[in-house]
DSSP file (Angstrom, degrees, kcal/mol; ACC not computed):
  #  RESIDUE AA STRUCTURE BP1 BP2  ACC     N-H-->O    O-->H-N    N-H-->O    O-->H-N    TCO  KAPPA ALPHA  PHI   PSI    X-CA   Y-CA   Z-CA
    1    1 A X              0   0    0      0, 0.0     2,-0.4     0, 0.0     0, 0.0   0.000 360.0 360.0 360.0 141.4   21.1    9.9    1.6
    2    2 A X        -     0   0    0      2,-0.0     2,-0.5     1,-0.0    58,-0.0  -0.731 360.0-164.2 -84.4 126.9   18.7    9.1   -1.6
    3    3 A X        -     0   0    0     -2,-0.4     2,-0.4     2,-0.0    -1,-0.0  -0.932   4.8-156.9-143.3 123.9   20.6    8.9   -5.0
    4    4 A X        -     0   0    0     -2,-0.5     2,-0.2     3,-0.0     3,-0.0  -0.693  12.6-168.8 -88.3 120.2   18.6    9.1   -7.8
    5    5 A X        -     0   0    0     -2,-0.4     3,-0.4     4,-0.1    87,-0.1  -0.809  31.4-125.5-121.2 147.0   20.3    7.6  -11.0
    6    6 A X  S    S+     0   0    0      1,-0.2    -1,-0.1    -2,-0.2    86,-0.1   0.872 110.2  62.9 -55.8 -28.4   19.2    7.8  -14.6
    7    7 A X  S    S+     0   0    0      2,-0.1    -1,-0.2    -3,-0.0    -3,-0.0   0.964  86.6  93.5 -68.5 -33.2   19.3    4.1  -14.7
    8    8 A X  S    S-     0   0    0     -3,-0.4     2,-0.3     1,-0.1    84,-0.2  -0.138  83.1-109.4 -73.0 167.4   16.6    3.7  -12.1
    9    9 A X        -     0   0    0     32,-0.1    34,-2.3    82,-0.1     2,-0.4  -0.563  31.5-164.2 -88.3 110.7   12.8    3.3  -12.8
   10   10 A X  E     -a   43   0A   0     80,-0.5     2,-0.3    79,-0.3    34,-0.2  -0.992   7.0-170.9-117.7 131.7   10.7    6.6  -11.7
   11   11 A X  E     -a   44   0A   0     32,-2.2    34,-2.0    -2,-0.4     2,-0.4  -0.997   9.8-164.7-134.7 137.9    7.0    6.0  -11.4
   12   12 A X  E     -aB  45  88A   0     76,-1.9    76,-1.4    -2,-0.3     2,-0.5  -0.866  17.4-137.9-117.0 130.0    4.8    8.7  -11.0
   13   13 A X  E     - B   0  87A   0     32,-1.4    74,-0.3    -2,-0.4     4,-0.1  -0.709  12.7-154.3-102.0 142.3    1.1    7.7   -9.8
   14   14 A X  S    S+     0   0    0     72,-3.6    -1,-0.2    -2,-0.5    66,-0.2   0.914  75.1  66.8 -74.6 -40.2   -1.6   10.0  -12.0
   15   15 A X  S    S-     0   0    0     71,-0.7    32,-0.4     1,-0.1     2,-0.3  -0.253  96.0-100.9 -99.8 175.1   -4.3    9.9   -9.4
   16   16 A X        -     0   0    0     30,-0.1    32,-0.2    33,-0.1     2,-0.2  -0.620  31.7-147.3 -75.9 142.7   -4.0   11.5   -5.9
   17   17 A X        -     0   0    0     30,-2.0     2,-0.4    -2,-0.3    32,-0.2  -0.743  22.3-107.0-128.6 158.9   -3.2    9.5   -2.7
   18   18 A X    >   -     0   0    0     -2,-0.2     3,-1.0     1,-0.1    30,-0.0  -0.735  28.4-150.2 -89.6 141.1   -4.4    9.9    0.8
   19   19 A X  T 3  S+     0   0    0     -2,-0.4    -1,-0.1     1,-0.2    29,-0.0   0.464  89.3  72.7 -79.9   5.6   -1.5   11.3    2.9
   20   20 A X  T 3  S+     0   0    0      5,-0.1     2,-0.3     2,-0.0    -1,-0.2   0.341  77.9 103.1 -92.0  -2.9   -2.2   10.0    6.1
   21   21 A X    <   -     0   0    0     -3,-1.0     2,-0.1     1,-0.1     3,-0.0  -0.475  63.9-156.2 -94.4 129.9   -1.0    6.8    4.3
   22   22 A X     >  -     0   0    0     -2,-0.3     4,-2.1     1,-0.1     5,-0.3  -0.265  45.1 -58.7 -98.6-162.6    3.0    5.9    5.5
   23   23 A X  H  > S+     0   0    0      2,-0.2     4,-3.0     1,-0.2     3,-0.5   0.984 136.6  28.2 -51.8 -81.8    5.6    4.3    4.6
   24   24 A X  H  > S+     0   0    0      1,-0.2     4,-1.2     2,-0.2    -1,-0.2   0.938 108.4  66.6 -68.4 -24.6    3.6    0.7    4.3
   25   25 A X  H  4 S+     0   0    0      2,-0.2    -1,-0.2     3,-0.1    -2,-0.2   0.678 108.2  41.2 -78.8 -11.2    0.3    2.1    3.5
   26   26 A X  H >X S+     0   0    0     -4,-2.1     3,-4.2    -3,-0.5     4,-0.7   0.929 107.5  69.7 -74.8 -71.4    2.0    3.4   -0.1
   27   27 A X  H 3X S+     0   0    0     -4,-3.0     4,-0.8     1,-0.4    11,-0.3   0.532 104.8  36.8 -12.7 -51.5    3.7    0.0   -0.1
   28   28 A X  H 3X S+     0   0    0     -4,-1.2     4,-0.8     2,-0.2    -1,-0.4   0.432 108.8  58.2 -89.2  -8.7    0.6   -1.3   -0.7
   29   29 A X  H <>>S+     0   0    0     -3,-4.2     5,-1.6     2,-0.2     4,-1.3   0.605 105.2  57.5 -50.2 -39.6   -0.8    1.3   -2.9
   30   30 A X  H  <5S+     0   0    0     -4,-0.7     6,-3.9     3,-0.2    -2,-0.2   0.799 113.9  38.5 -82.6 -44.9    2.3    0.4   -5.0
   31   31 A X  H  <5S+     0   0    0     -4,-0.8    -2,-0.2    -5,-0.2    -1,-0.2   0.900 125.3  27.4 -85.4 -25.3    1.0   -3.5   -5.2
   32   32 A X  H  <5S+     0   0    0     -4,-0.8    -3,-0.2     2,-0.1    -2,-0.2   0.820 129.2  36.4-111.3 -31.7   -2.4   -3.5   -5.5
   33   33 A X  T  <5S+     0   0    0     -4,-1.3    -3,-0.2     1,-0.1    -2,-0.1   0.827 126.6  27.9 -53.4 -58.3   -3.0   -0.4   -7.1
   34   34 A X  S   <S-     0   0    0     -5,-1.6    -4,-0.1     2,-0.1    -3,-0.1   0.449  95.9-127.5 -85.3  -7.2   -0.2    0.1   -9.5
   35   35 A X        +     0   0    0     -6,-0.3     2,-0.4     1,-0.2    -4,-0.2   0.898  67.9 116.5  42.0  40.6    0.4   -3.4   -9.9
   36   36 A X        -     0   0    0     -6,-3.9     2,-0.8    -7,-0.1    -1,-0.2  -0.918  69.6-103.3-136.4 159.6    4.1   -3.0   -9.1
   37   37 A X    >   -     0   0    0     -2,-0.4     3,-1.2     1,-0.1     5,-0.4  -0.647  15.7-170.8 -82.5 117.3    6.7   -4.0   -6.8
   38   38 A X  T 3  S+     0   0    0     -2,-0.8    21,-0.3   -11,-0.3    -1,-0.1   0.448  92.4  50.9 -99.9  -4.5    7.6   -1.3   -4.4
   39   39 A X  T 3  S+     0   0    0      1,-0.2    -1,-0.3   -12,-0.1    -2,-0.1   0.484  80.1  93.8 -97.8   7.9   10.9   -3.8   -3.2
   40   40 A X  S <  S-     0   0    0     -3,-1.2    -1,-0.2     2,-0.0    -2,-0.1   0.874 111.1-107.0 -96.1 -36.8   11.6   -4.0   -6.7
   41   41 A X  S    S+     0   0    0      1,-0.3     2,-0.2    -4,-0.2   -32,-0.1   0.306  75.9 144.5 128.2  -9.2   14.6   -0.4   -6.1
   42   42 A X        -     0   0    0     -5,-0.4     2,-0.7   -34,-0.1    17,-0.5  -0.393  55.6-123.2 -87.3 167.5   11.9    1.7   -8.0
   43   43 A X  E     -a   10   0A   0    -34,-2.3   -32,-2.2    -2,-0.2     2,-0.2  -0.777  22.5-158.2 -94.5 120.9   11.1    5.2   -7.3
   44   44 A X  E     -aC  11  57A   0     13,-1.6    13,-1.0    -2,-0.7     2,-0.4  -0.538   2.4-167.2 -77.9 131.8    7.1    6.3   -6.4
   45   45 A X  E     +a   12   0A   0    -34,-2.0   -32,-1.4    -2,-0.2     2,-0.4  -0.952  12.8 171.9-114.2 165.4    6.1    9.5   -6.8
   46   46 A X        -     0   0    0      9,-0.5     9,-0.8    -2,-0.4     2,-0.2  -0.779  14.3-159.5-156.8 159.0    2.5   10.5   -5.1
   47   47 A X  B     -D   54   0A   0    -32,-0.4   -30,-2.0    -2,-0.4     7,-0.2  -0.861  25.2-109.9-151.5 160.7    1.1   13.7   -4.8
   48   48 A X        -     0   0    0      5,-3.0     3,-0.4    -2,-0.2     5,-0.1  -0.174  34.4-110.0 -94.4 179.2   -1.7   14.8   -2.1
   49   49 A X  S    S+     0   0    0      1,-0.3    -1,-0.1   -32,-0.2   -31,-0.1   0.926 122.3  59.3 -96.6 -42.9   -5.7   15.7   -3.7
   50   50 A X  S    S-     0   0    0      1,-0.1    -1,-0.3     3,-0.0   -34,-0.0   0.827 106.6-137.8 -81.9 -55.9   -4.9   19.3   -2.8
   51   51 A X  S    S+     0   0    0     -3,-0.4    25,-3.0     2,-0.3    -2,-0.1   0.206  73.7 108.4  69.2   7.2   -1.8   19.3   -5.1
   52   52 A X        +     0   0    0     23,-0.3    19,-1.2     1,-0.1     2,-0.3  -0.026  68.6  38.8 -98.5  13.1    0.2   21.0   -2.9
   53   53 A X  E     - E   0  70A   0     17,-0.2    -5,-3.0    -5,-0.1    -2,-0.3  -0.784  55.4-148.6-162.6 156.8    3.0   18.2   -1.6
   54   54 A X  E     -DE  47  69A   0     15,-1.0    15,-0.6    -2,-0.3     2,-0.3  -0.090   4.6-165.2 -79.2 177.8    4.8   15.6   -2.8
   55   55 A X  E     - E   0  68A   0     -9,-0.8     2,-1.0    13,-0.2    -9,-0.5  -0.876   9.1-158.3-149.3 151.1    6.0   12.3   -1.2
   56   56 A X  E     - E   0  67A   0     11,-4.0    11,-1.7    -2,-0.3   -11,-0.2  -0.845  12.1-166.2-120.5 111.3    9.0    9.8   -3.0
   57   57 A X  E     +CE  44  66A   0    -13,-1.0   -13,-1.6    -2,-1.0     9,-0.2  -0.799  15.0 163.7 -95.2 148.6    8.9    6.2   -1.8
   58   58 A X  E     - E   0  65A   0      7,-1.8     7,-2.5    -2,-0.2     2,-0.6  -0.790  35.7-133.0-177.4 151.6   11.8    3.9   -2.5
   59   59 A X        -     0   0    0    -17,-0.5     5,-0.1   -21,-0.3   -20,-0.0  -0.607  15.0-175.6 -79.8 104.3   13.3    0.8   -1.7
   60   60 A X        -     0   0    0     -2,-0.6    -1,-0.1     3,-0.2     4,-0.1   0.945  57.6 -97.0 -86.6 -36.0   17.2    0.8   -1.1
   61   61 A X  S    S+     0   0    0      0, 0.0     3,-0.1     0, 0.0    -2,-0.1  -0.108 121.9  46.3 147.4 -16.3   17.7   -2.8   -0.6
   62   62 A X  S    S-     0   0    0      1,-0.2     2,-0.3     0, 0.0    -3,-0.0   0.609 119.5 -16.9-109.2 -42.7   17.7   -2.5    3.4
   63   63 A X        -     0   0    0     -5,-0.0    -1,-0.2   -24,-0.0    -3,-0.2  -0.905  66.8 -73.0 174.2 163.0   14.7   -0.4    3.6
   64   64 A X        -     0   0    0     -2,-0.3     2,-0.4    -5,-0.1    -5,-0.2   0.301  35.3-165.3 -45.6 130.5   11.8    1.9    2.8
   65   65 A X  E     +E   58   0A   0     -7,-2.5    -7,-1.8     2,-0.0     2,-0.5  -0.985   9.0 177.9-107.0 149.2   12.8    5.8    2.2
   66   66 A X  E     +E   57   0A   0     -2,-0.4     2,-0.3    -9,-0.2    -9,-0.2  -0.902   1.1 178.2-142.0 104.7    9.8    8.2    2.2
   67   67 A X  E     -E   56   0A   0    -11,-1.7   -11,-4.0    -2,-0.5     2,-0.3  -0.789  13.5-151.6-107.3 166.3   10.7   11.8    1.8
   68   68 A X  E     -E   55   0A   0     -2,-0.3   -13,-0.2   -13,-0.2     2,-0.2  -0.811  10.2-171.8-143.3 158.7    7.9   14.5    1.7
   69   69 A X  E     +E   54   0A   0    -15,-0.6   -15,-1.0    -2,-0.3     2,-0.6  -0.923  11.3 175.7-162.8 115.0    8.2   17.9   -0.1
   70   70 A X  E     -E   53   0A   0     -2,-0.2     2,-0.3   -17,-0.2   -17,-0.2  -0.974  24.7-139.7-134.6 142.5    5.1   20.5    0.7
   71   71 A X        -     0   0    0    -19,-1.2     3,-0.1    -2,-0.6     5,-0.1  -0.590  10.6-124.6-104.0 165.6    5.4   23.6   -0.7
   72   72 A X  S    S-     0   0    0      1,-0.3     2,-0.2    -2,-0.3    -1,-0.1   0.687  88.7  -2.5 -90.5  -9.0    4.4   26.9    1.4
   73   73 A X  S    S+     0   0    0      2,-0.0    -1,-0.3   -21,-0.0     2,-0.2  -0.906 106.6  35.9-146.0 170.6    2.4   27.9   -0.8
   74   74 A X  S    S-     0   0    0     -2,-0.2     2,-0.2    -3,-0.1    -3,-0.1  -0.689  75.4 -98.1  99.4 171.9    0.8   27.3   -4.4
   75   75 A X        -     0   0    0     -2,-0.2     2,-0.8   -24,-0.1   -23,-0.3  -0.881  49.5 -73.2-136.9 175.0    0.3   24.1   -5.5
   76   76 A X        -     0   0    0    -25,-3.0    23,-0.1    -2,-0.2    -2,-0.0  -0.500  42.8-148.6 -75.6 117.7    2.8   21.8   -8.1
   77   77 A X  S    S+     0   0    0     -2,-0.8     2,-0.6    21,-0.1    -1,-0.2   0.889  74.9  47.1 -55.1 -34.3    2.3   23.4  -11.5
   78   78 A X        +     0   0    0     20,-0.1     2,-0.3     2,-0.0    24,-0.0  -0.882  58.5 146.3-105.8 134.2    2.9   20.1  -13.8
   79   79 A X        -     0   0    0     -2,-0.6     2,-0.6   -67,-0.0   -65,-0.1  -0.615  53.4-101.9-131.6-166.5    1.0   16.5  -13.1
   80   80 A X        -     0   0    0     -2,-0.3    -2,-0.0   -66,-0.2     8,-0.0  -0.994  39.8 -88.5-136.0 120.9    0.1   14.6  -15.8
   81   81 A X        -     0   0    0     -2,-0.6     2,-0.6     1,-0.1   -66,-0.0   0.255  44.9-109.0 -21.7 135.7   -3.3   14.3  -17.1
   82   82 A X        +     0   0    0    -68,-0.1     2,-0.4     2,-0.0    -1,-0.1  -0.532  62.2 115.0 -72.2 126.5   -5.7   11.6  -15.7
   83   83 A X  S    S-     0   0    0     -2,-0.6   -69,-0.1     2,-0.5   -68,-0.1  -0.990  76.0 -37.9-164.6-175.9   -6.4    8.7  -17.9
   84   84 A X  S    S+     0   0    0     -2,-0.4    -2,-0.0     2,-0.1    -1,-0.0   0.730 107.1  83.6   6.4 -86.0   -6.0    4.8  -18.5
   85   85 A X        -     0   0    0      1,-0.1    -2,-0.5     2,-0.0     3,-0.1   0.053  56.4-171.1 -42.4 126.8   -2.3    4.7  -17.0
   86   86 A X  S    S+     0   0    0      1,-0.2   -72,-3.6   -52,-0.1   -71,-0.7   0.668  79.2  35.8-102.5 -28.3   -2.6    4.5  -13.2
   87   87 A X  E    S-B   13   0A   0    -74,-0.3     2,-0.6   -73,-0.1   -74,-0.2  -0.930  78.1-149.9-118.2 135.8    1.7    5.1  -13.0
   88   88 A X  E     -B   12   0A   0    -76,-1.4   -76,-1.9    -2,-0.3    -8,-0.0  -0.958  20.1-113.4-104.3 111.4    3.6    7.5  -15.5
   89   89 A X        -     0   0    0     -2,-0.6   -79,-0.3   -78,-0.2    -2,-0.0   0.005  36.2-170.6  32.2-100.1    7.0    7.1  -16.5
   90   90 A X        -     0   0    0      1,-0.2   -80,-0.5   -81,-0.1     2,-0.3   0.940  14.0-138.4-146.9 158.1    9.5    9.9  -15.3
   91   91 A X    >>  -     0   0    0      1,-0.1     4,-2.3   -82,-0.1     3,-0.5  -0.895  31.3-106.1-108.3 157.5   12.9   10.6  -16.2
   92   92 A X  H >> S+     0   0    0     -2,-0.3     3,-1.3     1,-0.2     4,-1.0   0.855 123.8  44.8 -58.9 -68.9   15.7   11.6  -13.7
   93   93 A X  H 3> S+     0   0    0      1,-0.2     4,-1.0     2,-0.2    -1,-0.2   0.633 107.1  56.8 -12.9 -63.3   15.5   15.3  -15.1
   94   94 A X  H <> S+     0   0    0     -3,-0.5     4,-1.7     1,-0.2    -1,-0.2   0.773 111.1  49.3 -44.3 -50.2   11.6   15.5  -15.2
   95   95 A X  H <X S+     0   0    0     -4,-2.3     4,-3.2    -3,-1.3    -1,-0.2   0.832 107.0  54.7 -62.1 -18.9   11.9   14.7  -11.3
   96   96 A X  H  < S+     0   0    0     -4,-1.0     4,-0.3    -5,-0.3    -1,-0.2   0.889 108.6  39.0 -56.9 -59.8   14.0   16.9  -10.9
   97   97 A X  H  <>S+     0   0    0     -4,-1.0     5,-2.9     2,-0.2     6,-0.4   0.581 115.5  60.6 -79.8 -27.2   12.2   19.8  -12.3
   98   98 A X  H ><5S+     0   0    0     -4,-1.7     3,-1.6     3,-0.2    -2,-0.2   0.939 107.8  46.8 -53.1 -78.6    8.8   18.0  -10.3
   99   99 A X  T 3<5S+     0   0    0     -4,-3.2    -2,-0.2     1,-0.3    -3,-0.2   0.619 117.2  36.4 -68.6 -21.8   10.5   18.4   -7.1
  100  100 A X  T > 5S-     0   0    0     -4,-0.3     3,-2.0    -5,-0.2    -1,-0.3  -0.105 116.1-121.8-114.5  34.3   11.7   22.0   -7.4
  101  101 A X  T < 5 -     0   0    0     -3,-1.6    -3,-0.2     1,-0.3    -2,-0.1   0.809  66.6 -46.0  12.8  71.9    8.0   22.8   -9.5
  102  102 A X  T 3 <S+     0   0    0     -5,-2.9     2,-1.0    -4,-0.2    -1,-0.3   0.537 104.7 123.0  93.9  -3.9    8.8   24.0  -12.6
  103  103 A X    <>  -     0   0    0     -3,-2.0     4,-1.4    -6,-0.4    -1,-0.1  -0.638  34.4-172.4-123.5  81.4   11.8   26.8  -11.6
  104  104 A X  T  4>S+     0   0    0     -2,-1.0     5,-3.7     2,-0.2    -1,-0.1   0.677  78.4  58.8   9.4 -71.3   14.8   26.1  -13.3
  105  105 A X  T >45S+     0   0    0      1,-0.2     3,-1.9     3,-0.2    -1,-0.2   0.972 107.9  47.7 -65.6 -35.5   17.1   28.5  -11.7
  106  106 A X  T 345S+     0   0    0      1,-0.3    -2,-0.2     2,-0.1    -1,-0.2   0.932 110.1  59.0 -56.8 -33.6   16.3   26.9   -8.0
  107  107 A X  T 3<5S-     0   0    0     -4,-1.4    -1,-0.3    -7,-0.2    -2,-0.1   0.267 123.0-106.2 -67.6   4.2   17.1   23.3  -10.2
  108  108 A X  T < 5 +     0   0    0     -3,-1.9     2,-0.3     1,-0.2    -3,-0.2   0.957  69.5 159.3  28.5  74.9   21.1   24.5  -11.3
  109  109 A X      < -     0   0    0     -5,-3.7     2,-0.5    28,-0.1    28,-0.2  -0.871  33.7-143.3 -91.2 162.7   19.5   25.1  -14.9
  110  110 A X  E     -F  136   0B   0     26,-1.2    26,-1.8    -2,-0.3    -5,-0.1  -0.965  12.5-116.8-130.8 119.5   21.6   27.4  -16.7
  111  111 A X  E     -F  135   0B   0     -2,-0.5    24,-0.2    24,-0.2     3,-0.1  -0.278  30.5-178.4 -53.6 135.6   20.1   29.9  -19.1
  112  112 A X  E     -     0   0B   0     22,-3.6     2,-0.2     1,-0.6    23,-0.2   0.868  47.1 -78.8-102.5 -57.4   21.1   29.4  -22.6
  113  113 A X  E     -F  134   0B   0     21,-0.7    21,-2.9     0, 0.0    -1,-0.6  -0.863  47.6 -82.3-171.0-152.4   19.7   31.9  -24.5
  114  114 A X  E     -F  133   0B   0     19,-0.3    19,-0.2    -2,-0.2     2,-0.0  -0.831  42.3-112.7-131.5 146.6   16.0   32.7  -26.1
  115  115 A X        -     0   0    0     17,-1.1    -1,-0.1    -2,-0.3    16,-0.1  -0.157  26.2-114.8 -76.7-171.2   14.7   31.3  -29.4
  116  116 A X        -     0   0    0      2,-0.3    13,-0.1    14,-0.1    15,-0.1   0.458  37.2-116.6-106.7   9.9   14.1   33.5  -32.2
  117  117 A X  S    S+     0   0    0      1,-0.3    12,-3.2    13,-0.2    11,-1.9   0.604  71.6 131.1  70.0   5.3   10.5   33.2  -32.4
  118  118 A X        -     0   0    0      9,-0.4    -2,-0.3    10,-0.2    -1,-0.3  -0.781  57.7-130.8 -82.3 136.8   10.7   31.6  -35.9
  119  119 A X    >   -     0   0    0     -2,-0.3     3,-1.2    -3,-0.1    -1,-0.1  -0.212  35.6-107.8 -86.8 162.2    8.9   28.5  -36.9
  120  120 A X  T 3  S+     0   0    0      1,-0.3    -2,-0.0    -2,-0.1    -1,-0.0   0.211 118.9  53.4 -94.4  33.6   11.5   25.9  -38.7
  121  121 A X  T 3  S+     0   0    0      0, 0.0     2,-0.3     0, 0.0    -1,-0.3  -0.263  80.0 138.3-108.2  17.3    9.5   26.8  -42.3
  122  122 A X    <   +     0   0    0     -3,-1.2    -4,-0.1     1,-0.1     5,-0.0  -0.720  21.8 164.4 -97.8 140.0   10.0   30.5  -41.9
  123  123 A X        +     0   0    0     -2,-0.3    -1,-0.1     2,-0.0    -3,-0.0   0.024  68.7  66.5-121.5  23.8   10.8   32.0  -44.9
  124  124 A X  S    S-     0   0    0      2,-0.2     3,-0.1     0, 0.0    -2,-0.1   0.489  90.0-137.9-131.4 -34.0   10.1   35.7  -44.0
  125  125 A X  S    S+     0   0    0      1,-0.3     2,-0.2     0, 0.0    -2,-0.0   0.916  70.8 115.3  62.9  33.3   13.3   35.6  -41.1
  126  126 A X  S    S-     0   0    0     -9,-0.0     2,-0.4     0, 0.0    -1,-0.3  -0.838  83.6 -94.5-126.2 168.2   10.6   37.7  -38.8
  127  127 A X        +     0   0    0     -2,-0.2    -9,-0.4     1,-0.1   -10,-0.1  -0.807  49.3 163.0 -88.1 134.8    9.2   36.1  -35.5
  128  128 A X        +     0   0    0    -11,-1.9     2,-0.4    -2,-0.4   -10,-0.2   0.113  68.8  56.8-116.4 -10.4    5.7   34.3  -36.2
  129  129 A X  S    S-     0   0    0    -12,-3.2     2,-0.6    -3,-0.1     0, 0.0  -0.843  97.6 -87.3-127.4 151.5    6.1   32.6  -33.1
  130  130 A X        -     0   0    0     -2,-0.4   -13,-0.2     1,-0.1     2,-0.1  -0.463  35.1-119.6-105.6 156.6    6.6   33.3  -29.7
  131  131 A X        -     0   0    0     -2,-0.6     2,-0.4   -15,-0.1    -1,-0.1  -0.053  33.2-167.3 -71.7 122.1   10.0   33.8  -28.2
  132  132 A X        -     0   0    0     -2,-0.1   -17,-1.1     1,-0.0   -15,-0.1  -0.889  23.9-120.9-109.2 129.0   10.6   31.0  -25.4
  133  133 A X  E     -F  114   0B   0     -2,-0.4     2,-0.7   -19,-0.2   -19,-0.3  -0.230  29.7-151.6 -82.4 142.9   13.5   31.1  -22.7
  134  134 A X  E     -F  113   0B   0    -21,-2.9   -22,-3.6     2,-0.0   -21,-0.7  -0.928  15.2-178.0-130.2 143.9   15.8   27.8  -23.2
  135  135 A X  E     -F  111   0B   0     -2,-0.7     2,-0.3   -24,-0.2   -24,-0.2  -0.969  10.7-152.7-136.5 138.3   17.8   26.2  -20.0
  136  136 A X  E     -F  110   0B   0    -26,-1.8     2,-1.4    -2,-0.4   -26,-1.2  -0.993  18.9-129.3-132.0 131.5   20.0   23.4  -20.1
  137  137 A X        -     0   0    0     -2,-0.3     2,-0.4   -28,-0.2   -28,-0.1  -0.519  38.9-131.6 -73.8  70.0   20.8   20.9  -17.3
  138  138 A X        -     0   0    0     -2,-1.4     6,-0.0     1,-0.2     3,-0.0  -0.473  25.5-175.7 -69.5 129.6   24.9   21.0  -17.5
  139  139 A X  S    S+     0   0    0     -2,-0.4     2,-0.3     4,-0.0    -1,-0.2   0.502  73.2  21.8-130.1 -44.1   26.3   17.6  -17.6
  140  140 A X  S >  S-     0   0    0      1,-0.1     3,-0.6     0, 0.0     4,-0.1  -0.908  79.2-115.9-152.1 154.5   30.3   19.0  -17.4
  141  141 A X  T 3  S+     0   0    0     -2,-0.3     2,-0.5     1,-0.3     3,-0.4   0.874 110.9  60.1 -65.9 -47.3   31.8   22.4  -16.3
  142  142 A X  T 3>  +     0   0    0      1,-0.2     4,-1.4     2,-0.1    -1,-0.3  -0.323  67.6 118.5 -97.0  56.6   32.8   22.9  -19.7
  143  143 A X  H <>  +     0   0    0     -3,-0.6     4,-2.1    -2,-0.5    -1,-0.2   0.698  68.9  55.0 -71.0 -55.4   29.8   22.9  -21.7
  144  144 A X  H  > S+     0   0    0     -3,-0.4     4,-1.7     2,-0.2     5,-0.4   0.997 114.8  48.1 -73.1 -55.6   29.4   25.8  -23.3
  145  145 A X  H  > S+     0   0    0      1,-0.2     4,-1.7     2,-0.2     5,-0.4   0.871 113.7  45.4 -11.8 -66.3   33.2   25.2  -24.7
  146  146 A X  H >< S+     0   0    0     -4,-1.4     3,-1.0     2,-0.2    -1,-0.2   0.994 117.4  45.4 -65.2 -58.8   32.5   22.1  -25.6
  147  147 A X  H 3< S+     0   0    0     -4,-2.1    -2,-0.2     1,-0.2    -3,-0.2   0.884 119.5  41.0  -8.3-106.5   29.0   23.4  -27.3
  148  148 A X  H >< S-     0   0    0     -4,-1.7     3,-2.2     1,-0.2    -1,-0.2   0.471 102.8-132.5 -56.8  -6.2   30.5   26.3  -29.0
  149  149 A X  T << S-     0   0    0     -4,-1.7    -1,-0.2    -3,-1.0    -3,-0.1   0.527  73.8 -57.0  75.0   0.8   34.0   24.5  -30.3
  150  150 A X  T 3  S+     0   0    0     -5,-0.4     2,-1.0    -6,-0.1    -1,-0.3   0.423 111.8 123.6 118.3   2.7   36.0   27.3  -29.0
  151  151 A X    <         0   0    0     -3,-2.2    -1,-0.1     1,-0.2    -2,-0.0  -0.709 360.0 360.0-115.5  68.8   34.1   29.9  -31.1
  152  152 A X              0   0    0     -2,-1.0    -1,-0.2    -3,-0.1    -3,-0.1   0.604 360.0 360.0-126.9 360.0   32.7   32.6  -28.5
């Protein structure tokens, strides 16, 4: 089983990769392309031209994982713009929400509540803005508790 830790390294490659490519043929995407070391324990993300599956390389310390994730239909709503940067960043969360495209509930987020549609300079204490749903990733069983101090 793959376990994905905050501490580890996720790198997310901007451009599209051919999928017909394995285990070693991303290995080598990872050195010559990205100019990184794919034995190094970090995590690849790829996506296919189409935008429609994923694949996650990574190095465990005995040997290559490659999982695949193709969705049945649709394509993955978020990538990250093309520029400069051939690998992006990612945090453990961000994959999180990559691998289950964008849907929260399917992710165990838990709806917190809705904003109020106020801007942080409103002085008028009417919505100028529009109201956006907000979900949080819980950490501890007892969250909201701890959150709310005892006061619900």
């Amino acid at each position: 089983m793959i376990q994905i830790t905050p501490q580890m390294r996720i790198l997310l490659a901007v451009e599209p990769v051919d999928f017909r490519k394995g285990i070693d043929g991303l290995a080598r995407s990872c050195r010559e392309v990205f100019k990184a070391d794919p034995f190094l324990g970090h995590v690849f993300v790829f996506r296919n031209k189409r935008g429609s599956s994923i694949k996650i390389l990574m190095y465990d310390g005995q040997g290559f994982w490659l999982c695949q994730k193709r969705l049945s239909k649709g394509r993955f709503q978020w990538w990250p713009k093309r520029n400069h940067d051939h690998l992006k960043p990612l945090l453990v969360h961000e994959l999180h929400l990559l691998i289950w495209n964008g849907n929260p509930k399917a992710a165990s987020w838990v709806f917190l509540g809705k904003t109020t549609g106020r801007g942080k300079d409103d002085q008028t204490h009417k919505p100028n803005r529009s109201i956006k749903a907000v979900w949080g990733y819980p950490l501890l069983k007892d969250f909201r508790e701890r959150l709310c101090g005892g006061m619900r």
